[in-house]
Predicted model as a PDB file, atoms N, CA, C, CB and O in Angstrom, pLDDT in the B-factor column:
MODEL        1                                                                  
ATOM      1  N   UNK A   1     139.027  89.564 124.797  1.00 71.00           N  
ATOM      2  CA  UNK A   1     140.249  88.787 124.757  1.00 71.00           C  
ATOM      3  C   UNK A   1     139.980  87.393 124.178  1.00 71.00           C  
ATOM      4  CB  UNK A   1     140.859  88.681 126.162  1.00 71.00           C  
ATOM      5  O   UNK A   1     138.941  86.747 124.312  1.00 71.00           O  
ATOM      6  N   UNK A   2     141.044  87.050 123.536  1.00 83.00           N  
ATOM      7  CA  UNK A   2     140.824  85.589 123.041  1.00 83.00           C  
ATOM      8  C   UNK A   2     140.878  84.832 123.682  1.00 83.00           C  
ATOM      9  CB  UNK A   2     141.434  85.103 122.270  1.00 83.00           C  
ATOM     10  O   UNK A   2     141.889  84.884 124.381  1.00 83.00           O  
ATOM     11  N   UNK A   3     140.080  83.807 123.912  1.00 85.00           N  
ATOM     12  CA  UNK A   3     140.076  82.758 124.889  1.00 85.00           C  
ATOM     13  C   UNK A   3     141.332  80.957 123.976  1.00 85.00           C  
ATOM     14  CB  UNK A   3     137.812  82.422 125.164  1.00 85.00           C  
ATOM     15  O   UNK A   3     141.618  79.895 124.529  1.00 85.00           O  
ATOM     16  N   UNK A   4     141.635  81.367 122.769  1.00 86.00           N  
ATOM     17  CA  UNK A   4     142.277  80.473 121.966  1.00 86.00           C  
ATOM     18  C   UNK A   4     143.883  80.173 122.883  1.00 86.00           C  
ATOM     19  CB  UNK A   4     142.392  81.222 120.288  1.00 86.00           C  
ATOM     20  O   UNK A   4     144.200  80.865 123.851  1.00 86.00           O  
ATOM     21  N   UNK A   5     144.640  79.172 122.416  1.00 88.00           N  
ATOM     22  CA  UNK A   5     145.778  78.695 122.827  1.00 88.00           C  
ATOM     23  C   UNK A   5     146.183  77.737 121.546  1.00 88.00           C  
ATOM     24  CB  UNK A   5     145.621  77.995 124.275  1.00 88.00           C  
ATOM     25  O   UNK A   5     145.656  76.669 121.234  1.00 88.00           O  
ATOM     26  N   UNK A   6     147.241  78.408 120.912  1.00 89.00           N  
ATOM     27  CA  UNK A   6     147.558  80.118 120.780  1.00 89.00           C  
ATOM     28  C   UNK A   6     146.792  80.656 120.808  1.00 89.00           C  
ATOM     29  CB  UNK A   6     148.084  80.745 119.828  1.00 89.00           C  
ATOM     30  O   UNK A   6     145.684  80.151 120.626  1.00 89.00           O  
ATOM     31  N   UNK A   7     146.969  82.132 121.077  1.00 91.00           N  
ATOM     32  CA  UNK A   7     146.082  83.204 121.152  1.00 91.00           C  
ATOM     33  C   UNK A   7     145.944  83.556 119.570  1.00 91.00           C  
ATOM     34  CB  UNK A   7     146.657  84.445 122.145  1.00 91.00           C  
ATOM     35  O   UNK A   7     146.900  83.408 118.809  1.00 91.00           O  
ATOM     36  N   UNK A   8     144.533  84.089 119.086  1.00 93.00           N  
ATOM     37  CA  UNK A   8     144.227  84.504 117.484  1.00 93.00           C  
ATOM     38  C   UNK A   8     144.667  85.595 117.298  1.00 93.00           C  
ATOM     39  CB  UNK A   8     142.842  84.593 116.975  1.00 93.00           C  
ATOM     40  O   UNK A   8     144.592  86.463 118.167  1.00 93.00           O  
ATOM     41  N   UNK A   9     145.535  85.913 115.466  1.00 94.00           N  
ATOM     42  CA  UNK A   9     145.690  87.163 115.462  1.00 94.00           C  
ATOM     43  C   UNK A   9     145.220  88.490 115.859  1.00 94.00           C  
ATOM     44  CB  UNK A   9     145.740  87.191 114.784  1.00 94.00           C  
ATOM     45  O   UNK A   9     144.175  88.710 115.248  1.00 94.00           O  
ATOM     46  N   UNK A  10     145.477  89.288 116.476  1.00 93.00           N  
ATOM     47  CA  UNK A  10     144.790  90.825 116.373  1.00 93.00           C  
ATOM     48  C   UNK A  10     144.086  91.113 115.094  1.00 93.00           C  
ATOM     49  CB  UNK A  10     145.908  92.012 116.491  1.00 93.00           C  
ATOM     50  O   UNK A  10     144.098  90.589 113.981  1.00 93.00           O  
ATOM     51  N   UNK A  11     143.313  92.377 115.766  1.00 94.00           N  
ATOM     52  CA  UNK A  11     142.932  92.858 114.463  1.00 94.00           C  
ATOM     53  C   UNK A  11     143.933  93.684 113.425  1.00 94.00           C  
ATOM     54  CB  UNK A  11     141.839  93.674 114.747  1.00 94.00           C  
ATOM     55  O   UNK A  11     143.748  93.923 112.231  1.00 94.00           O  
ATOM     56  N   UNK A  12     144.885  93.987 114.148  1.00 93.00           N  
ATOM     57  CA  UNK A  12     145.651  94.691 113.329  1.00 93.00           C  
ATOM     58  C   UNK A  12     146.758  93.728 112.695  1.00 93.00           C  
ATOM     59  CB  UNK A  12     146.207  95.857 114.091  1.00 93.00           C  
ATOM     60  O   UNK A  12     147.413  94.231 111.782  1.00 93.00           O  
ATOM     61  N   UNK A  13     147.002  92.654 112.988  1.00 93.00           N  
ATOM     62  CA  UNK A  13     147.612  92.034 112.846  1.00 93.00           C  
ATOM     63  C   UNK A  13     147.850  91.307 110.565  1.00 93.00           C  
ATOM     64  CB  UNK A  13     147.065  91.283 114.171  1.00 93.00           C  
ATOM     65  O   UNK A  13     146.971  90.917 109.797  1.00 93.00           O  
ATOM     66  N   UNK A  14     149.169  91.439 110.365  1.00 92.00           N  
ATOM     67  CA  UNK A  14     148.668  91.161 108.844  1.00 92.00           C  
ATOM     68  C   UNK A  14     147.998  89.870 108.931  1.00 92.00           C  
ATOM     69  CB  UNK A  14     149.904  91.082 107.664  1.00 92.00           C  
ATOM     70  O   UNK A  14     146.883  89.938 108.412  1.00 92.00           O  
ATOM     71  N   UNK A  15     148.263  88.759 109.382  1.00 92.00           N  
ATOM     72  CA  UNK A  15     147.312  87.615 109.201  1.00 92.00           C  
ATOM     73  C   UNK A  15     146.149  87.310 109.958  1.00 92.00           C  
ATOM     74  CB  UNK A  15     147.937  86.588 109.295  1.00 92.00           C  
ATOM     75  O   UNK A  15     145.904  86.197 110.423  1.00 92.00           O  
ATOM     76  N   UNK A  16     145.159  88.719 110.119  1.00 93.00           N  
ATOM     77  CA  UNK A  16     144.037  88.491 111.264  1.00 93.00           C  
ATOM     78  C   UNK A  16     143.193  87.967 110.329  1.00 93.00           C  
ATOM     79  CB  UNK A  16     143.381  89.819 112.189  1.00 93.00           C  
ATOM     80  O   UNK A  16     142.103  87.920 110.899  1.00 93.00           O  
ATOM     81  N   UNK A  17     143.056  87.493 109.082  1.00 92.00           N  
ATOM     82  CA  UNK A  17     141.758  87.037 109.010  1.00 92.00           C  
ATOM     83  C   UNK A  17     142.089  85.219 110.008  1.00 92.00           C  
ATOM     84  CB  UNK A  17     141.185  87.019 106.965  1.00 92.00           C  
ATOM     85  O   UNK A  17     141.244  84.566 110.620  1.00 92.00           O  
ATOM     86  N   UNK A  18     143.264  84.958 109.855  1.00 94.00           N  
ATOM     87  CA  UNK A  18     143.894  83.249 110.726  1.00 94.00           C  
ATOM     88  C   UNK A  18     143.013  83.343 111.926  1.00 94.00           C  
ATOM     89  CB  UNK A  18     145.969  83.114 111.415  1.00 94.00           C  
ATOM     90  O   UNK A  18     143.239  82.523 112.816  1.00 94.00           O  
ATOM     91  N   UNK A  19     142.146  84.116 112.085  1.00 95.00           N  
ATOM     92  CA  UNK A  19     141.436  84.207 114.215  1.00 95.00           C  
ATOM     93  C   UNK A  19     140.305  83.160 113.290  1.00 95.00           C  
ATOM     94  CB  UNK A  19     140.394  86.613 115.432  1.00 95.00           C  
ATOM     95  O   UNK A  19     139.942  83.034 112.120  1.00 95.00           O  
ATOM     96  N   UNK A  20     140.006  82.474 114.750  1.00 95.00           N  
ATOM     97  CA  UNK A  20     138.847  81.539 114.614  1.00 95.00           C  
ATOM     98  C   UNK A  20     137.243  82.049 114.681  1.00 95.00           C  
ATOM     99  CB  UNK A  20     139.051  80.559 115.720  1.00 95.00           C  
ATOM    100  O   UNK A  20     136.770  82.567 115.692  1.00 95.00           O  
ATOM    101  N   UNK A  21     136.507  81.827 113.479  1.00 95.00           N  
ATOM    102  CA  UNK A  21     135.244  81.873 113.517  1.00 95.00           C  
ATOM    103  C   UNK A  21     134.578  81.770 114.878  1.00 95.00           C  
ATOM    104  CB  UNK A  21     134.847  80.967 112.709  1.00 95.00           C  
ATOM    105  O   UNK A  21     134.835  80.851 115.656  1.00 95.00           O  
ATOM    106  N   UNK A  22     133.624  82.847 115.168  1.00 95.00           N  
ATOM    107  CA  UNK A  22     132.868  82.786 116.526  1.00 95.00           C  
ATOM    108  C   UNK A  22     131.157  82.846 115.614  1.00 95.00           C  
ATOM    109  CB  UNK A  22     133.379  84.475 117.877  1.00 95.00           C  
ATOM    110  O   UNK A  22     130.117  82.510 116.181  1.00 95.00           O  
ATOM    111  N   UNK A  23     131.181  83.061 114.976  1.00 96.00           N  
ATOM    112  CA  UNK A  23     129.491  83.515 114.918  1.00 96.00           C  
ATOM    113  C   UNK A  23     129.892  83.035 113.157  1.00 96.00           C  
ATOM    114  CB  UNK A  23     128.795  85.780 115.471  1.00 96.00           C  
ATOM    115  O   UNK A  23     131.017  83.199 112.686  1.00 96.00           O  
ATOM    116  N   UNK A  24     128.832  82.492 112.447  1.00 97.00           N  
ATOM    117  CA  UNK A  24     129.133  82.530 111.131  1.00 97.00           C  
ATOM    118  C   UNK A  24     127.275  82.653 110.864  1.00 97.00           C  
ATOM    119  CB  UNK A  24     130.221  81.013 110.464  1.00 97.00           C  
ATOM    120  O   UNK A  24     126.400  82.086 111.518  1.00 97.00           O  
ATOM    121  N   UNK A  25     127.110  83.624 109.644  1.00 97.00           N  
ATOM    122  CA  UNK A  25     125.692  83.413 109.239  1.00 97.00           C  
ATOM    123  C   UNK A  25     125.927  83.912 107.232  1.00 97.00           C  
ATOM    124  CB  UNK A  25     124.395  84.739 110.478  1.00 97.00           C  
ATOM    125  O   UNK A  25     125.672  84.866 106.497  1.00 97.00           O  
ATOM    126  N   UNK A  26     126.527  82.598 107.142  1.00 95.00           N  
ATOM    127  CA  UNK A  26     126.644  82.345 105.218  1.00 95.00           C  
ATOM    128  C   UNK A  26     125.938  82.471 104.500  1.00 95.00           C  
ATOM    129  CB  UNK A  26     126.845  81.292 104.608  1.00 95.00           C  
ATOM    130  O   UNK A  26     126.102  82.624 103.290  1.00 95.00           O  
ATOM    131  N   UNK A  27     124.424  82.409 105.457  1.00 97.00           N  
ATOM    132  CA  UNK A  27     122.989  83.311 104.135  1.00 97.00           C  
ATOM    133  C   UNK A  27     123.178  84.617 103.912  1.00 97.00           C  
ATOM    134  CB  UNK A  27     121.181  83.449 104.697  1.00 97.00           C  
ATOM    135  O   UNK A  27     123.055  85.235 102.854  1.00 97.00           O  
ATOM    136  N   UNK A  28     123.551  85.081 105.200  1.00 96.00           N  
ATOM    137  CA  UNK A  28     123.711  86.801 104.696  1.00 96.00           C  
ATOM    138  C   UNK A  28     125.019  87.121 104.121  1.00 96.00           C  
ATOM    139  CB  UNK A  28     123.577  87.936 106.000  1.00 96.00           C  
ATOM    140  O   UNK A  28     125.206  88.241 103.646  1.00 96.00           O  
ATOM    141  N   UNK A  29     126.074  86.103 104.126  1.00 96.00           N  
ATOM    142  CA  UNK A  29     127.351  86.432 104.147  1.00 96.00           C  
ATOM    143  C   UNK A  29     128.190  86.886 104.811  1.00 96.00           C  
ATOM    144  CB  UNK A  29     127.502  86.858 103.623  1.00 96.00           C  
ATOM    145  O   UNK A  29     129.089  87.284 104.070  1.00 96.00           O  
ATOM    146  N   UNK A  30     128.421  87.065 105.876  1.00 97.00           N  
ATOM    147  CA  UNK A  30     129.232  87.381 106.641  1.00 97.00           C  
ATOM    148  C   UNK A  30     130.052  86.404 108.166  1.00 97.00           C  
ATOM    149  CB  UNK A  30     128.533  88.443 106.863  1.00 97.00           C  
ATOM    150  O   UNK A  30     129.724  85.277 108.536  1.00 97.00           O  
ATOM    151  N   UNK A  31     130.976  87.157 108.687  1.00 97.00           N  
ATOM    152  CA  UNK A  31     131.221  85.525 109.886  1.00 97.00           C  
ATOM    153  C   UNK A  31     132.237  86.800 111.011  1.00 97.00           C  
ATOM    154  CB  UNK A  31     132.771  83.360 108.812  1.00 97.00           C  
ATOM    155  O   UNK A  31     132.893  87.737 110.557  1.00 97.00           O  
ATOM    156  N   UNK A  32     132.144  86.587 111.913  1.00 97.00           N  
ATOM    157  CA  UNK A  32     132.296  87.094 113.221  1.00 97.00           C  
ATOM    158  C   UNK A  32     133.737  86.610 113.790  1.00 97.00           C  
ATOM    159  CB  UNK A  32     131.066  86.595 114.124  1.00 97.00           C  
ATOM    160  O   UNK A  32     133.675  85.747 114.666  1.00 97.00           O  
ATOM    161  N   UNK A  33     135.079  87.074 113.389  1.00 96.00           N  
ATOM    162  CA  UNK A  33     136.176  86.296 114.450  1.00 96.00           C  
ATOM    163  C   UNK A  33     136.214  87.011 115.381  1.00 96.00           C  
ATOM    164  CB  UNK A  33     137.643  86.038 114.075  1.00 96.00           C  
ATOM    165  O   UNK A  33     135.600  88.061 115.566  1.00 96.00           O  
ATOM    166  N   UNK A  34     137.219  86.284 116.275  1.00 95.00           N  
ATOM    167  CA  UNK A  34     137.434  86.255 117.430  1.00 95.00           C  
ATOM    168  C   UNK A  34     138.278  87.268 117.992  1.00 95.00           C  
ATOM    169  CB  UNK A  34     137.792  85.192 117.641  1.00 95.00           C  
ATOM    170  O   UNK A  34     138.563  87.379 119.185  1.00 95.00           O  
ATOM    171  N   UNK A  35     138.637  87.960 117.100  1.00 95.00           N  
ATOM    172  CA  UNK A  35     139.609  89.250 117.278  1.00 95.00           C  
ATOM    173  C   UNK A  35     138.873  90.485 116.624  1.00 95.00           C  
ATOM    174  CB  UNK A  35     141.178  89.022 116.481  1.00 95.00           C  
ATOM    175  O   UNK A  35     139.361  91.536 116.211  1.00 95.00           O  
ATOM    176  N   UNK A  36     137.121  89.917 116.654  1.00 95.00           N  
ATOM    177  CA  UNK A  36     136.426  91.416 116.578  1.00 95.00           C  
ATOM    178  C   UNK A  36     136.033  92.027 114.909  1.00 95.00           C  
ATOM    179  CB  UNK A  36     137.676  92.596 117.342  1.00 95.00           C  
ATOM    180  O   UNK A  36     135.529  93.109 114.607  1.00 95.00           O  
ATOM    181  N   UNK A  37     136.439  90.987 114.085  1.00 97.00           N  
ATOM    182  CA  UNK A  37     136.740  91.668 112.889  1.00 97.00           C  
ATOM    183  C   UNK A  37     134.912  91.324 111.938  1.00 97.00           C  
ATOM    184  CB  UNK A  37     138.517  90.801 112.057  1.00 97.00           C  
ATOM    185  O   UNK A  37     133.998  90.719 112.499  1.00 97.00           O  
ATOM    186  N   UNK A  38     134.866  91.605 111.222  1.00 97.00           N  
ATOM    187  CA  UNK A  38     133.688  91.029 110.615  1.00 97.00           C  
ATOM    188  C   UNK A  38     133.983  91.087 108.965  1.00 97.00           C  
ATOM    189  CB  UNK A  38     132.285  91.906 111.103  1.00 97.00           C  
ATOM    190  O   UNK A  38     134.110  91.976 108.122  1.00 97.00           O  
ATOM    191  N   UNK A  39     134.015  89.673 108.994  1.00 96.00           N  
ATOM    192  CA  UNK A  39     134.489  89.387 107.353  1.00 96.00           C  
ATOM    193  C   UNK A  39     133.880  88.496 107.015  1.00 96.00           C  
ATOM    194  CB  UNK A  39     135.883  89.030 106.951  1.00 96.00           C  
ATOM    195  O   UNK A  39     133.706  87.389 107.525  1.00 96.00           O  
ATOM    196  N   UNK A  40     133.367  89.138 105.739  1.00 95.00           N  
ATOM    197  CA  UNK A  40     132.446  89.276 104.391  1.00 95.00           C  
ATOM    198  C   UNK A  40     132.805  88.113 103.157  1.00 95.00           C  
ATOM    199  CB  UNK A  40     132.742  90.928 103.698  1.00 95.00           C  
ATOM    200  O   UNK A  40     133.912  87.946 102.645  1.00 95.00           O  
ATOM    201  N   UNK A  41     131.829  87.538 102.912  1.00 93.00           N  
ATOM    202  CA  UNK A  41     131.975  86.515 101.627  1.00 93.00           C  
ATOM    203  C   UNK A  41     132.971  87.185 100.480  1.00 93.00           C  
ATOM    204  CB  UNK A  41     130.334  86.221 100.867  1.00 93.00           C  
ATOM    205  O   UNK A  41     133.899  86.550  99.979  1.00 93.00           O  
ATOM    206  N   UNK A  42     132.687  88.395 100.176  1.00 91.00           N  
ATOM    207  CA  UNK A  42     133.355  88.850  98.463  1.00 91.00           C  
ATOM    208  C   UNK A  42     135.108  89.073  99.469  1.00 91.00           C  
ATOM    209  CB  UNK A  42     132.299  91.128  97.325  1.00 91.00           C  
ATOM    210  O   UNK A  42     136.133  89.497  98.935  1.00 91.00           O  
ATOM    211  N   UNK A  43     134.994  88.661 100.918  1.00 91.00           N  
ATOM    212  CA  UNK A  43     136.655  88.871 100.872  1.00 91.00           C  
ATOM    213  C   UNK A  43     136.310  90.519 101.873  1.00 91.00           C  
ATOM    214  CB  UNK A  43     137.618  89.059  98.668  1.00 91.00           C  
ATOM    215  O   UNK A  43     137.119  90.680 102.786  1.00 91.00           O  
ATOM    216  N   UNK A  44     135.510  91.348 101.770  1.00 94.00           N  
ATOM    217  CA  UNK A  44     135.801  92.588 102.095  1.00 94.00           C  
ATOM    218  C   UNK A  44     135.673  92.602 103.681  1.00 94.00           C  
ATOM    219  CB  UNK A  44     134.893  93.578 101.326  1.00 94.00           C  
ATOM    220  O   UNK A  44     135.247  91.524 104.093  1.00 94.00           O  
ATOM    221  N   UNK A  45     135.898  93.431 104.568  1.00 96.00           N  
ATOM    222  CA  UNK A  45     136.363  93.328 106.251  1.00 96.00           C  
ATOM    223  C   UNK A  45     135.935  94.599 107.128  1.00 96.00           C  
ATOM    224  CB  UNK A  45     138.159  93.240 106.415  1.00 96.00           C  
ATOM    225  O   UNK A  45     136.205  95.786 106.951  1.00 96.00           O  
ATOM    226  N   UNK A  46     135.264  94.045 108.019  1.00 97.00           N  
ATOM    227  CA  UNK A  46     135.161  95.524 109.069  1.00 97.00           C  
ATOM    228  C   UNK A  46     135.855  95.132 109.943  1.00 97.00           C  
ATOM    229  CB  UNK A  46     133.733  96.100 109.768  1.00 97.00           C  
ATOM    230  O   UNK A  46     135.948  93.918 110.124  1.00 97.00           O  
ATOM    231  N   UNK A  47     136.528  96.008 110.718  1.00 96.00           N  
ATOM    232  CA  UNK A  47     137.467  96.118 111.624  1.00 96.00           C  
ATOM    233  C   UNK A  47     136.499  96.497 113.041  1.00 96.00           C  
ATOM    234  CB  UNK A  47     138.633  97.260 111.104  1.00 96.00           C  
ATOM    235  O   UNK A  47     135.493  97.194 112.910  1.00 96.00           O  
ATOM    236  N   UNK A  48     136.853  96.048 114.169  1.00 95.00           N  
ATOM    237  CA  UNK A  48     136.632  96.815 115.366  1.00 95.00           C  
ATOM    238  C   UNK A  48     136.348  98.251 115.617  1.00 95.00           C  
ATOM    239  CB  UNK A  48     137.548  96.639 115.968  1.00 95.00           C  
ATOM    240  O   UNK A  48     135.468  98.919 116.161  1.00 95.00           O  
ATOM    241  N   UNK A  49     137.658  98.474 114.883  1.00 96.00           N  
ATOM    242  CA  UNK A  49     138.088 100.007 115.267  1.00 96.00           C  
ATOM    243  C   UNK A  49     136.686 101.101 114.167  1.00 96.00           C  
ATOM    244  CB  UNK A  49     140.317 100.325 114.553  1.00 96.00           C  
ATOM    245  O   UNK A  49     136.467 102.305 114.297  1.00 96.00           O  
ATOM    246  N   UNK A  50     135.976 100.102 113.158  1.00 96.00           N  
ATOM    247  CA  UNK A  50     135.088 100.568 112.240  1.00 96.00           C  
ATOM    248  C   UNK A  50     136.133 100.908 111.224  1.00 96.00           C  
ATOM    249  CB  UNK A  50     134.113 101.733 112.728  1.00 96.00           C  
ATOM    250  O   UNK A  50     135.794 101.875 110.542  1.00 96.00           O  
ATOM    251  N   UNK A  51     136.811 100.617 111.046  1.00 96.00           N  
ATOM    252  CA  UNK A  51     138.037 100.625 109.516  1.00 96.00           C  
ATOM    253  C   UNK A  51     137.079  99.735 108.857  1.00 96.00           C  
ATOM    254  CB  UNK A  51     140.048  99.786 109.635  1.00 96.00           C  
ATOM    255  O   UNK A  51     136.230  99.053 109.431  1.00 96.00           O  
ATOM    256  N   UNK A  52     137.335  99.817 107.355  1.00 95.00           N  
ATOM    257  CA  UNK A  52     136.976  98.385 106.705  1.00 95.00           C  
ATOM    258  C   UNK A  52     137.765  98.617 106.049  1.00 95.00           C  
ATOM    259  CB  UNK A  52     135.710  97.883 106.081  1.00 95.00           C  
ATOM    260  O   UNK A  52     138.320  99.708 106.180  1.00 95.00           O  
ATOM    261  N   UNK A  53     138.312  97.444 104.743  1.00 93.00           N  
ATOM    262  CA  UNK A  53     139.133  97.049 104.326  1.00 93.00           C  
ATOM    263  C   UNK A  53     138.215  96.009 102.912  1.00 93.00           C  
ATOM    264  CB  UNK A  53     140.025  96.489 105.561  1.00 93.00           C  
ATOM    265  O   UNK A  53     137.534  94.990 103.033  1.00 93.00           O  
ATOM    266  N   UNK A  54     138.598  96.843 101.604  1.00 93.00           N  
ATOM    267  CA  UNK A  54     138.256  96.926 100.384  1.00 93.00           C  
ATOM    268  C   UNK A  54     138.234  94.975  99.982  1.00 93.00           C  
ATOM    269  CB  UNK A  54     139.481  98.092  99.518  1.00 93.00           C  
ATOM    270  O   UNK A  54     139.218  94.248 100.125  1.00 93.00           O  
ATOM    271  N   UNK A  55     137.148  94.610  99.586  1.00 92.00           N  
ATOM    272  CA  UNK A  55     137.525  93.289  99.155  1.00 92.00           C  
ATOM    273  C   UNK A  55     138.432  93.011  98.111  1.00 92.00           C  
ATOM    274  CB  UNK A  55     136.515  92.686  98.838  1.00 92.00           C  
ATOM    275  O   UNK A  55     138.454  93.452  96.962  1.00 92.00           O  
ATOM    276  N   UNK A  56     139.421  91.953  98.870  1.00 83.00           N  
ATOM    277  CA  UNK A  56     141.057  91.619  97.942  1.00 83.00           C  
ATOM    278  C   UNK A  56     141.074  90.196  97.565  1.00 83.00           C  
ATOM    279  CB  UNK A  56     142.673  91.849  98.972  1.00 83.00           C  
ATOM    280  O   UNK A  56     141.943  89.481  98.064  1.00 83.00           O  
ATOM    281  N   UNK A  57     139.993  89.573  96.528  1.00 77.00           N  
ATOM    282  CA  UNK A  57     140.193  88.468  96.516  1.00 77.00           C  
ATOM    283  C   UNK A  57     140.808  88.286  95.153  1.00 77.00           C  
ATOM    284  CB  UNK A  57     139.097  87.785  96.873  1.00 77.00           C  
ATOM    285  O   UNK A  57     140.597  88.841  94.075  1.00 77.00           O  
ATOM    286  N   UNK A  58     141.926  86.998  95.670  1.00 75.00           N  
ATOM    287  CA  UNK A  58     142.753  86.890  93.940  1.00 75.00           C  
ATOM    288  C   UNK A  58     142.849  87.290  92.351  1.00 75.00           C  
ATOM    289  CB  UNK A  58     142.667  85.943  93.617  1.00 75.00           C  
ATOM    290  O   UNK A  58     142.254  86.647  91.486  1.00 75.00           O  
ATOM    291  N   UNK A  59     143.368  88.010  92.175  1.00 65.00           N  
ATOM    292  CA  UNK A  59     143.170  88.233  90.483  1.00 65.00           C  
ATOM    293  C   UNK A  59     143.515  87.094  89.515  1.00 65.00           C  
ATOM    294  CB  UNK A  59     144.119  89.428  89.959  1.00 65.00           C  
ATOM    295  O   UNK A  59     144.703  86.842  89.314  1.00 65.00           O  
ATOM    296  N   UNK A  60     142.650  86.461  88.965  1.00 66.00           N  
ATOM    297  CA  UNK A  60     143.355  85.571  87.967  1.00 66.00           C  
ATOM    298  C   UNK A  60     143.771  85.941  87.091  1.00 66.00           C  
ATOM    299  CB  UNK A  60     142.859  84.746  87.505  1.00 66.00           C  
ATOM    300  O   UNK A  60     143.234  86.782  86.369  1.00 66.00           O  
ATOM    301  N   UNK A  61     145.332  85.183  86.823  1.00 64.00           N  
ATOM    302  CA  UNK A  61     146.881  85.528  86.098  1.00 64.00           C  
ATOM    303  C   UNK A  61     146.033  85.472  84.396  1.00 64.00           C  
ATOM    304  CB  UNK A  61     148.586  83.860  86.487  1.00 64.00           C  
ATOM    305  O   UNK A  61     146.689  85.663  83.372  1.00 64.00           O  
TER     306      UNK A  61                                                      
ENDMDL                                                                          
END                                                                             
């Protein structure tokens, strides 16, 4: 459970990457929120549930 006030998005939530950093280690790339998720420098995401989620970072126009 989140200990935040507000409470951080879910993981399922569309704006869960908004949960607050708990663990960050930027040499390897990766950072730990608070709603369980584990997201990746190139943008890409593991989920709790072990879903991941394809890195979606901006296309330039």
């Amino acid at each position: 459970m989140c200990p935040h006030t507000p409470p951080c998005p879910d993981a399922q939530s569309p704006d869960r990457e908004a949960a607050h950093t708990i663990v960050s280690h930027p040499e390897q790339g990766w950072s730990l929120l608070c709603n369980g998720i584990v997201i990746f420098e190139d943008t890409g995401e593991l989920l709790p549930d072990g879903a991941s989620i394809a890195p979606h970072r901006p296309v330039a126009a």
